[in-house]
C-alpha positions, 0 to 999 in steps of 0.5 A: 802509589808507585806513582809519580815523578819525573826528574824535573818534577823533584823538589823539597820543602827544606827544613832551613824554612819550615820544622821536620814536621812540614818535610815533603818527600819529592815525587817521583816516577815508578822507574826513578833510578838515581843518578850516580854518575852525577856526582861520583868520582872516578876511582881506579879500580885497584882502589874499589877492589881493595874496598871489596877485599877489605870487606869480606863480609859484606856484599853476600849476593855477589860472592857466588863463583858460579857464573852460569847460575848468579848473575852477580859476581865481583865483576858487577859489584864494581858498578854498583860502588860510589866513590865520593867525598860524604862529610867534606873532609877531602877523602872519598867515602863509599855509597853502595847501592845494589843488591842484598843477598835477598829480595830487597835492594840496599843502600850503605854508606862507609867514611873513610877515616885514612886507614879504613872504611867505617859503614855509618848507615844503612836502609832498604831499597833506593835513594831518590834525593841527596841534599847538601849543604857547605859540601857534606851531605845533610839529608838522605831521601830513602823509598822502600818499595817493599818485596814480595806482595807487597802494595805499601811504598815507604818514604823516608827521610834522614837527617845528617849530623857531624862530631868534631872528627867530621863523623856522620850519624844519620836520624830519621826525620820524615815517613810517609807511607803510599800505595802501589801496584794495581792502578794506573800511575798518573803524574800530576800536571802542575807541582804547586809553585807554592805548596799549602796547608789546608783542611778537610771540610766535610766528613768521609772525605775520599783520598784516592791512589789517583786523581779519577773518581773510582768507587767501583774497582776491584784492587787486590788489597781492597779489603773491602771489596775483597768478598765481592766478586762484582764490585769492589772499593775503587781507588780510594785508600780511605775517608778522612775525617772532617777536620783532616789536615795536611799539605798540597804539592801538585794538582791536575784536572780531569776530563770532567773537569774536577781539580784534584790536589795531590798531597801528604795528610798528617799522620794524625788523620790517617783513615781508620782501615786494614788498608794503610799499616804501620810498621813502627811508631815512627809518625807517617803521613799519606801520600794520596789524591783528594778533590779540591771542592771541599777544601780549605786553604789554611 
């Protein structure tokens, strides 16, 4: 669901109160770009382009020297460089967060170790949330929105440790999995102060891609509905089992007066369909709407 957030709207459940296993992903808008200029530094511009020169074999889309038929060029690849301080230890490290050389978006980090610049992570797409703690950044907040076709959004987390030399390695602690594209994206009217955990009460619980009750729409990746021309599934992304768990962040009411919960359901209750796929094994949550009617708060 591309859905979701507005930049006061962002939050975490920090892993310094609960496991990996309770990590929330913020929520956020479809359009959410993050914002570098808060916490970049300036940096002259013969130090980024001697970064660039260092590495010539990075940065493919922007390499073309035709002009007047790429868009990118050196020139553009300077914006899309960060210059700050990663791992604390007073010299500025790179984010590069830009284009790959092919649909999808890229975020790579490089340590400066004085000599040179060590690339130390990498993922698809864009950043949504940078954590910190004692001035080394400790959790990087990924959404890969996919390309192509594509109506899965995933939501990645990734945990930040040191060695002695102030070295970073990167970990995935957190996935979730949302659907996009096809249905008004609604933000929720109130993020719990207090998110909760609860279970699902009755068997074949909708959870839905919004808070309005649809059983009749047609989307393109309801695969349901896909041989009627006249009615298709709505918006629900699956029925849960009775027993299902998971985690409430934010509700709204809507004009018929019923609440809805907007939450993450553990990857262990996951609905049993073609609709919700899995790339790895890596556990996913679902990312969705159910109503609060026949829910228990644990």
């Amino acid at each position: 669901m591309k859905l979701l957030l507005i930049s006061q709207f962002i939050f975490l459940i920090s892993g310094s109160a609960y496991t990996h296993q309770c990590l929330t992903f913020p929520i956020h808008k479809e359009d959410f770009n993050f914002n570098w200029r808060a916490i970049e530094k300036h940096a002259p511009e013969a130090i980024v382009d001697k970064f660039i020169k260092d590495h010539p074999n990075d940065f493919e889309a922007y390499r073309h020297e035709d002009k007047n038929v790429f868009s990118l060029n050196i020139d553009s690849l300077h914006n899309d460089h960060h210059f700050l301080d990663i791992n604390g230890d007073g010299k500025d490290d790179v984010i590069f967060d830009g284009e790959s050389s092919g649909e999808p978006r890229i975020i790579e980090i490089f340590i400066n170790n004085g000599q040179s610049y060590k690339k130390v992570f990498s993922s698809m797409q864009g950043i949504v949330k940078l954590n910190w703690q004692a001035a080394r950044l400790s959790e990087i907040f990924i959404r890969d929105w996919g390309c192509c076709d594509d109506y899965l959004e995933f939501h990645k987390i990734y945990g930040v440790k040191y060695d002695q030399k102030s070295m970073p390695t990167f970990q995935q602690v957190y996935q979730g999995v949302a659907i996009y594209s096809g249905y008004p994206s609604i933000l929720p009217e109130t993020v719990l102060d207090t998110p909760f955990r609860f279970e699902v009460l009755n068997q074949g619980y909708n959870v839905r891609i919004a808070p309005v009750k649809d059983d009749s729409s047609f989307q393109h990746w309801d695969n349901d509905g896909e041989n009627n021309e006249t009615k298709g599934s709505g918006n629900s992304l699956g029925r849960l089992a009775k027993g299902s768990k998971g985690i409430a962040l934010a509700k709204s009411t809507d004009n018929t007066g019923r609440v809805w919960l907007y939450v993450e359901i553990d990857e262990e209750y996951l609905p049993k369909n073609n609709i919700i796929y899995i790339v790895d094994k890596f556990p996913t949550k679902l990312t969705g709407w159910i109503s609060d009617r026949f829910v228990m708060i644990l």
